[in-house]
C-alpha positions as CSV (number, residue, x, y, z in Angstrom):
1,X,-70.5,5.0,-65.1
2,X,-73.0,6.3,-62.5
3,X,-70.9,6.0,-58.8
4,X,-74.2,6.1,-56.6
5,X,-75.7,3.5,-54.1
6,X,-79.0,4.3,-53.1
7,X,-81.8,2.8,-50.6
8,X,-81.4,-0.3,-52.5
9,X,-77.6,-0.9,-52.3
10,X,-75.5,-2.9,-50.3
11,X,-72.3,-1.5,-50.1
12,X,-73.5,-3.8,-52.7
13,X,-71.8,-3.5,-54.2
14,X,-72.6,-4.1,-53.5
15,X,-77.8,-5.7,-56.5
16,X,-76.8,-6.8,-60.1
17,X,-78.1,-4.3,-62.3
18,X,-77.8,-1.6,-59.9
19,X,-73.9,-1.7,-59.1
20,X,-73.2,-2.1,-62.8
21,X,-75.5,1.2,-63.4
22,X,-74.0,2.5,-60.6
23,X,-70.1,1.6,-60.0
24,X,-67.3,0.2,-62.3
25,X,-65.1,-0.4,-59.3
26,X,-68.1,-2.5,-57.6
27,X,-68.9,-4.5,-60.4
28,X,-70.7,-7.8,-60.1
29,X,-68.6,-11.3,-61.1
30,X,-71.4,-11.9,-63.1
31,X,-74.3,-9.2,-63.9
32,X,-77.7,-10.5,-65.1
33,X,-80.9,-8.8,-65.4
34,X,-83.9,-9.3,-63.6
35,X,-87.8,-8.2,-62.9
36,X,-88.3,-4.8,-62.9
37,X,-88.8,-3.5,-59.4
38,X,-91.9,-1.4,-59.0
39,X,-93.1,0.6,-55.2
40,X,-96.1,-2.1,-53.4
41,X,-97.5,-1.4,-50.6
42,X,-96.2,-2.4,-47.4
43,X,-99.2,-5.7,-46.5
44,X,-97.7,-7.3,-50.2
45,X,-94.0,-7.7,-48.7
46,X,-94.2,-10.4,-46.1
47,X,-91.6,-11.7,-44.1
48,X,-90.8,-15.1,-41.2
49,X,-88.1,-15.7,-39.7
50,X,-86.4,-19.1,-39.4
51,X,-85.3,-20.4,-35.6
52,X,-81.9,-20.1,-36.6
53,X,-82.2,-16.2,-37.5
54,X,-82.2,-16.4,-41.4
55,X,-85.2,-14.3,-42.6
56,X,-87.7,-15.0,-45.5
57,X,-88.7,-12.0,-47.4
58,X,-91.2,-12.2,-50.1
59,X,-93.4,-10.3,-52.6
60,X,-95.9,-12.4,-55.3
61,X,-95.8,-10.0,-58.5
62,X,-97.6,-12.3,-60.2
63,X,-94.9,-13.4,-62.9
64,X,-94.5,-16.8,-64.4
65,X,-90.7,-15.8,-63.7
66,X,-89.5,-16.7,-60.1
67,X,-86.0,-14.4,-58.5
68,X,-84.7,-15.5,-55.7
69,X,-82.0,-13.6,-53.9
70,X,-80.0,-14.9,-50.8
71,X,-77.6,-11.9,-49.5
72,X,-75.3,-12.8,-46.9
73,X,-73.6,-10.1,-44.4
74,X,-70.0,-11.6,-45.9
75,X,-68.7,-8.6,-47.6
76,X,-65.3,-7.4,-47.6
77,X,-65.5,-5.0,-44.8
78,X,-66.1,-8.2,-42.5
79,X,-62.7,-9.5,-43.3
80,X,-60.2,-9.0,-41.1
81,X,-56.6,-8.4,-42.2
82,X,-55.1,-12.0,-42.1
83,X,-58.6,-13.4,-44.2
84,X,-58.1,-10.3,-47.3
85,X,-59.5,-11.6,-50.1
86,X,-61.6,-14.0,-48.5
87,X,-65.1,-12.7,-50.0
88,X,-63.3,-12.2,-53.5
89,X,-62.6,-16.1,-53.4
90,X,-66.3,-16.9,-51.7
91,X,-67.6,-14.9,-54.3
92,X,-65.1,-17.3,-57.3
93,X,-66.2,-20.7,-55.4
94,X,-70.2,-19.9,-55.8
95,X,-71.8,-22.9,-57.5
96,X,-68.8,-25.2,-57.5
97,X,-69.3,-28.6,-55.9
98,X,-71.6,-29.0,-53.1
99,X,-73.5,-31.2,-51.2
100,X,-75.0,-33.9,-53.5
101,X,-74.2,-32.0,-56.2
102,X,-70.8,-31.6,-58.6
103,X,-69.8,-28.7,-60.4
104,X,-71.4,-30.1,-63.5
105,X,-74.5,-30.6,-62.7
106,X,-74.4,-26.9,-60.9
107,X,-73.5,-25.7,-64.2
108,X,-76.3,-27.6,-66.3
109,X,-78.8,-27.9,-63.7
110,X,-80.0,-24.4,-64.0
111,X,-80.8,-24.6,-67.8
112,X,-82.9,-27.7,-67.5
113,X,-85.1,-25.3,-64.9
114,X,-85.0,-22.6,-67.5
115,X,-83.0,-20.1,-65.8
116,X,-79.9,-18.8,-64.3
117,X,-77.4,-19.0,-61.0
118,X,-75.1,-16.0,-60.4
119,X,-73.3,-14.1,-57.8
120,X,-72.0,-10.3,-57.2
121,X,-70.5,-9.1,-54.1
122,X,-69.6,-5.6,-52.5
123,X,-68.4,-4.3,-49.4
124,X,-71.5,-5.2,-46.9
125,X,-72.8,-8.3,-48.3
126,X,-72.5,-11.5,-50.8
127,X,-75.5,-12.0,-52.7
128,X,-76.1,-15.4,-54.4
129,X,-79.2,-15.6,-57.3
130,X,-81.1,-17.0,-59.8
131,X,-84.3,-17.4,-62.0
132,X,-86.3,-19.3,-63.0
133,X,-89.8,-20.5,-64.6
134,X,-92.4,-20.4,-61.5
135,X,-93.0,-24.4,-61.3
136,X,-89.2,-24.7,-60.3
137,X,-88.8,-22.4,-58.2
138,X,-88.3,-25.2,-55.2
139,X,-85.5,-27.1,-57.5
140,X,-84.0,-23.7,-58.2
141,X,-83.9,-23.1,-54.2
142,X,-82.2,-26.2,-53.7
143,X,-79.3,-25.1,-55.6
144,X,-78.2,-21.9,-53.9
145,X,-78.9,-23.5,-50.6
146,X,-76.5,-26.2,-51.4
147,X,-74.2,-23.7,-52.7
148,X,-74.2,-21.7,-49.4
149,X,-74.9,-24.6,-46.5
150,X,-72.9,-27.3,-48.7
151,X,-70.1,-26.4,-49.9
152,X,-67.1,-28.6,-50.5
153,X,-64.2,-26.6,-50.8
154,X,-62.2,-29.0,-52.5
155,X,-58.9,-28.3,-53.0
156,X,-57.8,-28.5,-56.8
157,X,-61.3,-26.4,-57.2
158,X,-60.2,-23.4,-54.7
159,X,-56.3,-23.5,-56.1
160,X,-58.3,-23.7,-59.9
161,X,-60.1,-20.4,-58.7
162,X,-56.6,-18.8,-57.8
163,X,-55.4,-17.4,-61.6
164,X,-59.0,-15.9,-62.3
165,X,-58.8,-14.2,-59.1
166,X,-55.2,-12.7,-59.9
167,X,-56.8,-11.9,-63.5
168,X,-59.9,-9.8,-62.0
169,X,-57.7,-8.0,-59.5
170,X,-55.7,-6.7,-62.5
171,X,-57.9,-6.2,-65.0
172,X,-60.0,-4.4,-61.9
173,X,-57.0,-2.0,-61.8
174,X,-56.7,-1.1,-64.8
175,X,-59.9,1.1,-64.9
176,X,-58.7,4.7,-63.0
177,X,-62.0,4.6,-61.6
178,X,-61.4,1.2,-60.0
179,X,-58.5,2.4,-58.7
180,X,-59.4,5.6,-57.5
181,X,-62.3,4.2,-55.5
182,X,-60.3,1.6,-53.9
183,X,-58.2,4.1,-53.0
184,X,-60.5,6.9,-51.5
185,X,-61.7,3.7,-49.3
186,X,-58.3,2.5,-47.6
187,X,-57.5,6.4,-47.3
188,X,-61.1,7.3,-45.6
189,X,-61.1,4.2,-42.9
190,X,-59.0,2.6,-40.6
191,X,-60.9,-0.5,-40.2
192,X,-64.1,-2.3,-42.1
193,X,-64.8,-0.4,-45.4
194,X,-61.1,-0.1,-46.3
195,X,-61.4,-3.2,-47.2
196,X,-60.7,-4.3,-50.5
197,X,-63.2,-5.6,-53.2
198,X,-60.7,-7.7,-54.8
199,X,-57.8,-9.7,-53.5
200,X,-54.6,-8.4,-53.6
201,X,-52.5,-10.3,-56.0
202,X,-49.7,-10.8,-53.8
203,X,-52.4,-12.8,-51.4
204,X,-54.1,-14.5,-54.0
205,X,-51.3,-17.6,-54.2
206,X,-52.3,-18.2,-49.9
207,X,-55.5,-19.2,-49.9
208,X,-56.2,-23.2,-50.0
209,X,-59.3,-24.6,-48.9
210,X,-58.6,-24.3,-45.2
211,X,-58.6,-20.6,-45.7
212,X,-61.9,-20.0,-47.7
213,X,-63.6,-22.6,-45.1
214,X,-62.6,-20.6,-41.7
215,X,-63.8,-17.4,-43.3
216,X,-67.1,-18.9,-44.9
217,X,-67.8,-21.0,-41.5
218,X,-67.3,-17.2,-39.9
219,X,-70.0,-15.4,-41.4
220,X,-72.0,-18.1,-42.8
221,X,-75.0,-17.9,-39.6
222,X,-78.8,-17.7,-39.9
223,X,-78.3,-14.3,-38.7
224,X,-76.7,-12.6,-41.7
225,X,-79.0,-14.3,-44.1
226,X,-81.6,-13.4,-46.1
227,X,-83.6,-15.2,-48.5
228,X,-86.2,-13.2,-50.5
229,X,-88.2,-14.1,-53.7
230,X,-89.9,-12.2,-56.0
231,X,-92.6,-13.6,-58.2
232,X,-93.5,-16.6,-55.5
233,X,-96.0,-17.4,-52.8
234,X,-94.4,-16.4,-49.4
235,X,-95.6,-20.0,-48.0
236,X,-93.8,-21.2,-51.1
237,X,-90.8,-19.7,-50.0
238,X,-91.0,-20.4,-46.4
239,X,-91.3,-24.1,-47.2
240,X,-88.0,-23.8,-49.1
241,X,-86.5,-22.0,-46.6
242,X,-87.4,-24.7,-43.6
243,X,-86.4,-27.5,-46.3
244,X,-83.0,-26.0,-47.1
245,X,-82.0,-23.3,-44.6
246,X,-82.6,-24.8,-41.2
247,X,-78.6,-25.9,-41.2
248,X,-76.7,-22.5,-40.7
249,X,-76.1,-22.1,-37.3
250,X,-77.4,-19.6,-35.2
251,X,-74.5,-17.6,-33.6
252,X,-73.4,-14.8,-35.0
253,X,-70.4,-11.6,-34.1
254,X,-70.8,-7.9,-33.2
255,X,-70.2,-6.1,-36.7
256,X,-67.3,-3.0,-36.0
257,X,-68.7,-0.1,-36.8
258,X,-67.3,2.0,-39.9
259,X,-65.4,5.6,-38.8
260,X,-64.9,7.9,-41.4
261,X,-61.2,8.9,-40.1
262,X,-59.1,10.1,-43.2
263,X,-55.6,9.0,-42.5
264,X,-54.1,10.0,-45.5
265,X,-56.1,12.5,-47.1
266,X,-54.5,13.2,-50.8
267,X,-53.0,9.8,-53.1
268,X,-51.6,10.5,-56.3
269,X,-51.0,8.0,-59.0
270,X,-48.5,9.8,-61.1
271,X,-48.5,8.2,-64.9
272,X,-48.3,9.5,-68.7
273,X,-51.7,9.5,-69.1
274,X,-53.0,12.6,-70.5
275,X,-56.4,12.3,-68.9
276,X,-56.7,13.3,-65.0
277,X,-59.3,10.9,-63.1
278,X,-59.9,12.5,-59.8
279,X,-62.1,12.0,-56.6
280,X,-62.8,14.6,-54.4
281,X,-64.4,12.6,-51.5
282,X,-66.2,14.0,-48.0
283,X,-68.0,12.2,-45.2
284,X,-71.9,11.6,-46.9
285,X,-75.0,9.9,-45.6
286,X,-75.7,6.6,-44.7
287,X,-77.9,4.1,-45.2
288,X,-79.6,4.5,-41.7
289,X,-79.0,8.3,-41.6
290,X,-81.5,10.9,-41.3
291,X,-79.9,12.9,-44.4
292,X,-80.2,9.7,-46.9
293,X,-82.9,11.5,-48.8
294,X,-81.2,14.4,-48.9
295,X,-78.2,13.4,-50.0
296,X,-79.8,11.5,-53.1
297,X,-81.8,15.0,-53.7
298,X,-78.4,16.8,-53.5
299,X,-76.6,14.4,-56.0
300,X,-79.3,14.5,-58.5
301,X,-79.5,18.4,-58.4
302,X,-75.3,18.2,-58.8
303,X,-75.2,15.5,-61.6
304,X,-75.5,11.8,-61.2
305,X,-74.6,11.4,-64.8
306,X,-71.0,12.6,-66.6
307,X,-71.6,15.5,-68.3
308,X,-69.5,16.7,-71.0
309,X,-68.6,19.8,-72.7
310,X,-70.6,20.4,-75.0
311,X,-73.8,18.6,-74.1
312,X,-76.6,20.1,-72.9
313,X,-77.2,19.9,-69.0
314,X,-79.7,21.0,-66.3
315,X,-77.4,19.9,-63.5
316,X,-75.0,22.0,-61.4
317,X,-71.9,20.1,-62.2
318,X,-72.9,20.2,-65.6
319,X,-73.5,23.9,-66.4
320,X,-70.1,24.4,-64.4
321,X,-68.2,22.5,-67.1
322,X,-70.0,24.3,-69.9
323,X,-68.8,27.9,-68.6
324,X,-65.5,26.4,-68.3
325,X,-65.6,25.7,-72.2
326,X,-62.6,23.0,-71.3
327,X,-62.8,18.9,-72.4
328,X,-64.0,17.5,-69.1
329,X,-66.7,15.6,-67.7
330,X,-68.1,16.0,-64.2
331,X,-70.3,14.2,-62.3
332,X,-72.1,13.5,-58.0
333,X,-70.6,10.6,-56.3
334,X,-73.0,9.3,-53.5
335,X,-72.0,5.8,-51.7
336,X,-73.9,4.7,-48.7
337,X,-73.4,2.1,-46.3
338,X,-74.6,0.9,-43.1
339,X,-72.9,3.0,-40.7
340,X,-71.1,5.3,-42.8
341,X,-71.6,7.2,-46.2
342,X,-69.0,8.8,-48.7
343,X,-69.9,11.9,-51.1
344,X,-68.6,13.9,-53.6
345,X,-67.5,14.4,-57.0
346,X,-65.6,12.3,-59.7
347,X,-63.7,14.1,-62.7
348,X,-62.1,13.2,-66.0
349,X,-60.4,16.1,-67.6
350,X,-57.2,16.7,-70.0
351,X,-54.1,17.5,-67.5
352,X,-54.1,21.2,-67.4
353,X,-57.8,21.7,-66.6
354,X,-58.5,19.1,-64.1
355,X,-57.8,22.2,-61.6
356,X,-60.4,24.7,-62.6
357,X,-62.5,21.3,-63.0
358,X,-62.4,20.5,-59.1
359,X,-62.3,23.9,-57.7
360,X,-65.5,24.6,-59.9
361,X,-67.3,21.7,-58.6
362,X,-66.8,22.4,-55.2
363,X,-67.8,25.8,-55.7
364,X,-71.7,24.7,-56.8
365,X,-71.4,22.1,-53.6
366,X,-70.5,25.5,-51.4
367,X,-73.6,27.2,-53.6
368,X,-76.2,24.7,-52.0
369,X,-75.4,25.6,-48.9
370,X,-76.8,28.9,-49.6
371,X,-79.7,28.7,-51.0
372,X,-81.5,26.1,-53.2
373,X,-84.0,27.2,-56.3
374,X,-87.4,25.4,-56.0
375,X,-86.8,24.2,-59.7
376,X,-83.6,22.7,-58.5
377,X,-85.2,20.9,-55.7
378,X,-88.0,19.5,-57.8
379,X,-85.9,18.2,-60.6
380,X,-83.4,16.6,-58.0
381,X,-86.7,14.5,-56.5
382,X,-87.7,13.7,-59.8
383,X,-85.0,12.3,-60.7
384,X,-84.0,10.3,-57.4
385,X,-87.7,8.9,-57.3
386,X,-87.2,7.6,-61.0
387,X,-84.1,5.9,-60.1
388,X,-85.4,4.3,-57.2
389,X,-88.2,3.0,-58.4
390,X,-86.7,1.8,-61.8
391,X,-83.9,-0.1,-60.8
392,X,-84.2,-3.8,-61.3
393,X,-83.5,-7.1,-59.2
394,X,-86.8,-7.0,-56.9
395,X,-85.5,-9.9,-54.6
396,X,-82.2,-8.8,-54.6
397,X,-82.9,-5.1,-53.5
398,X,-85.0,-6.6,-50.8
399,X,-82.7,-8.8,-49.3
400,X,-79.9,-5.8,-49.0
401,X,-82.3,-3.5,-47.5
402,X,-83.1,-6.1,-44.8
403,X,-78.9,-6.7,-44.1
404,X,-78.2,-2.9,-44.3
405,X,-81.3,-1.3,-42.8
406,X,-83.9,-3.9,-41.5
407,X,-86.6,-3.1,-43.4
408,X,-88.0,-2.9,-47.2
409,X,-87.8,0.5,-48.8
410,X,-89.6,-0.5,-51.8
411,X,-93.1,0.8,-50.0
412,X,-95.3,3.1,-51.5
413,X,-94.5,5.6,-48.8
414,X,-91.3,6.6,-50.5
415,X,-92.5,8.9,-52.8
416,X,-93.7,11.1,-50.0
417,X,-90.6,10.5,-47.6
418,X,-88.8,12.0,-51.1
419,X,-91.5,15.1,-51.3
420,X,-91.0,15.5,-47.5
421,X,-87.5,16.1,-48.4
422,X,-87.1,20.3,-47.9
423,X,-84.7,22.4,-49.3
424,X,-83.3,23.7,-46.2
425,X,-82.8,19.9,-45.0
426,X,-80.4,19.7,-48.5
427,X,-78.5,22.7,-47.3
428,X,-77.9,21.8,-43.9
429,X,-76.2,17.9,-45.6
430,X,-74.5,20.1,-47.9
431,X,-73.0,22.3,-45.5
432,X,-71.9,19.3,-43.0
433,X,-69.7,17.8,-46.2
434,X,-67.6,20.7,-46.4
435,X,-67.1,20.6,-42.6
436,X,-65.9,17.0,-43.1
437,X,-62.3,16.2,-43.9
438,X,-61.3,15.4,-47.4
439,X,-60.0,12.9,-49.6
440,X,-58.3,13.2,-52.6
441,X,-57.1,11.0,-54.6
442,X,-55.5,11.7,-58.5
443,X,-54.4,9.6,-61.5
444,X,-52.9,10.6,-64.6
445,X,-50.1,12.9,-65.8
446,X,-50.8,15.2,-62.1
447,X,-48.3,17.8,-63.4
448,X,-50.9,20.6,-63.0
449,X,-53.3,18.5,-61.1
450,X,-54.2,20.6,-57.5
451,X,-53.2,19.4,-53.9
452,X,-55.9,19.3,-51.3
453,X,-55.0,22.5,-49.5
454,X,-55.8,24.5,-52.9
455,X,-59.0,23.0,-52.9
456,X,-60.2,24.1,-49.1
């Protein structure tokens, strides 16, 4: 799995295609592919805003396919401590009954349109989509407004909900990775992003319908929404905006701001497993940070992707665990959110190396401090301008950008803001992460595993 969240990610987990690209432990409820997002200039994305302060985002790529994404600033770290699990259970109750509609017809509706409803969720936001053939793109509106401004919340639907949310906790869990990023989270903050993704089983069995409402009614406001379409007219999508969006109300709350303040700094999951997952975590970039370039260079030129022993590899990490000659695979984690950012580097490696694994790995880190090759810099562009402008889910990657940084990054300016991107600007971000405090956090049989102080 790749653990990165670019421009385009919501602490989203949380778009579709991108979190499962990027992040087992921020996978979508249900992942479905989309349009292909290209760069367009800036006069192609157009964007209104409703009275009530939802927004309308739009860009016409001319395809007989229609996306439409609403994303919703309803993400875990909004939760406070008596609604855990809320989003988790918003996220289960997407497309049940609501408004005129039942949860049949929710279910069959979208095939008649020729296309698709679905849902994903992350830490900053809650994004509700679907496609469908242009002509219906109003009918296909309907449904996710009525789904978000409608919903009924009855009670023998919510307490149906409660075994599947138990059932994705778990089988969350079972993943080290999964763990191991929940983990670095609740160790890293104090508030907001330590935040669960998934509801803790022994809170699942206390949430009714009361519960789900309170937290939905919360966050719900035209404030934190954005609608956004891809493949539509904007004056198409304004009118279904004004037709089914006008209800949210208009207040919204002061978001708490994110501190990266380790409070435990090392977790260790002691078990038989012969295979050591480890996360070596330090304070990164965020979204709206001046070093979010720099950061995606830096992880590109480290390894986005696991490397392996005996593959072939012109990343740092990489090379690292060939001289090694040991079973291990290495690779750049880079998370960004609003307000706050976490980097590093993820590890699987049989028990006894998983030391010389880490201490190699933040050995290259301490290397780009140093002095960075020109061929290094280059490829690490490269490479962070391909994902960006690959990833998929056009209306979807808009709409988070608009929560998470207020703007669309999806301009043909970006690959210049990436060229603009200087070597010494990559040293400086590297050099502030090992002046950060760190988080580790270990699974596996940890017999010969390192403790943090062997790692400084």
């Amino acid at each position: 799995a790749r653990f990165s969240r670019s421009l385009f990610s919501s602490g989203s987990a949380s778009n579709a295609k991108a979190l499962a690209q990027s992040s087992t432990f921020e996978t979508p409820i249900n992942c479905e592919p989309s349009q292909e997002t290209r760069l367009y200039d800036q006069d192609n994305i157009k964007t209104t805003q409703l009275d009530n302060g939802v927004r309308v985002v739009s860009v016409d790529t001319g395809s007989p396919i229609t996306t439409l994404a609403v994303a919703v600033q309803a993400g875990s770290r909004y939760e406070t401590a008596e609604e855990n699990g809320s989003s988790h259970f918003l996220r289960r109750m997407a497309y049940k009954s609501c408004g005129d509609h039942s949860v049949i017809h929710m279910a069959r509706m979208p095939e008649l349109l020729g296309g698709n409803l679905w849902v994903n969720g992350g830490r900053e936001a809650t994004v509700y989509q679907g496609e469908c053939l242009r002509d219906n793109a109003g009918s296909l509106g309907e449904l996710i407004a009525q789904t978000l401004s409608k919903p009924k919340f009855f009670h023998w639907e919510v307490a149906d909900v409660v075994p599947r949310v138990v059932e994705e906790t778990r089988s969350a869990l079972i993943h080290p990775e999964t763990e191991i990023m929940e983990a670095v989270h609740s160790s890293a903050y104090r508030n907001t992003l330590r935040m669960p993704l998934f509801c803790p089983t022994n809170r699942a069995g206390l949430f009714d319908d009361h519960k789900v409402r309170a937290f939905w009614q919360r966050t719900f406001v035209g404030p934190r929404i954005v609608l956004t379409g891809a493949g539509i007219a904007h004056e198409d999508l304004v009118a279904i905006a004004r037709a089914e969006f006008t209800e949210f109300g208009s207040t919204d709350f002061k978001n708490e701001a994110s501190v990266y303040t380790p409070s435990n700094a090392e977790v260790r999951f002691e078990n038989d497993s012969q295979t050591v997952s480890a996360a070596l975590m330090l304070s990164g970039a965020s979204l709206n940070g001046k070093d979010l370039l720099a950061a995606g260079v830096l992880q590109h030129i480290l390894g986005a992707d696991a490397t392996v022993q005996y593959g072939s590899s012109a990343s740092r990490f990489g090379q690292a665990v060939q001289k090694l000659g040991v079973s291990a695979q290495a690779q750049a984690v880079n998370l960004n959110y609003s307000d706050s950012g976490l980097f590093g580097v993820f590890v699987q490696s049989d028990h006894q190396s998983v030391g010389k694994v880490l201490k190699s790995t933040v050995e290259e880190i301490s290397k780009c401090t140093k002095g960075l090759n020109t061929a290094d810099v280059n490829r690490g562009k490269a490479l962070l301008l391909s994902q960006l402008s690959s990833q998929g889910a056009v209306a979807e990657n808009m709409a988070v950008q608009i929560l998470t940084q207020g703007k669309v990054s999806l301009s043909k300016d970006l690959p210049k803001a990436i060229a603009d991107v200087k070597a010494t600007d990559i040293e400086k971000f590297a050099q502030s992460l090992l002046l950060s405090k760190h988080v580790l956090v270990q699974h596996g049989n940890l017999s010969s595993a390192p403790y943090l102080d062997q790692l400084q």
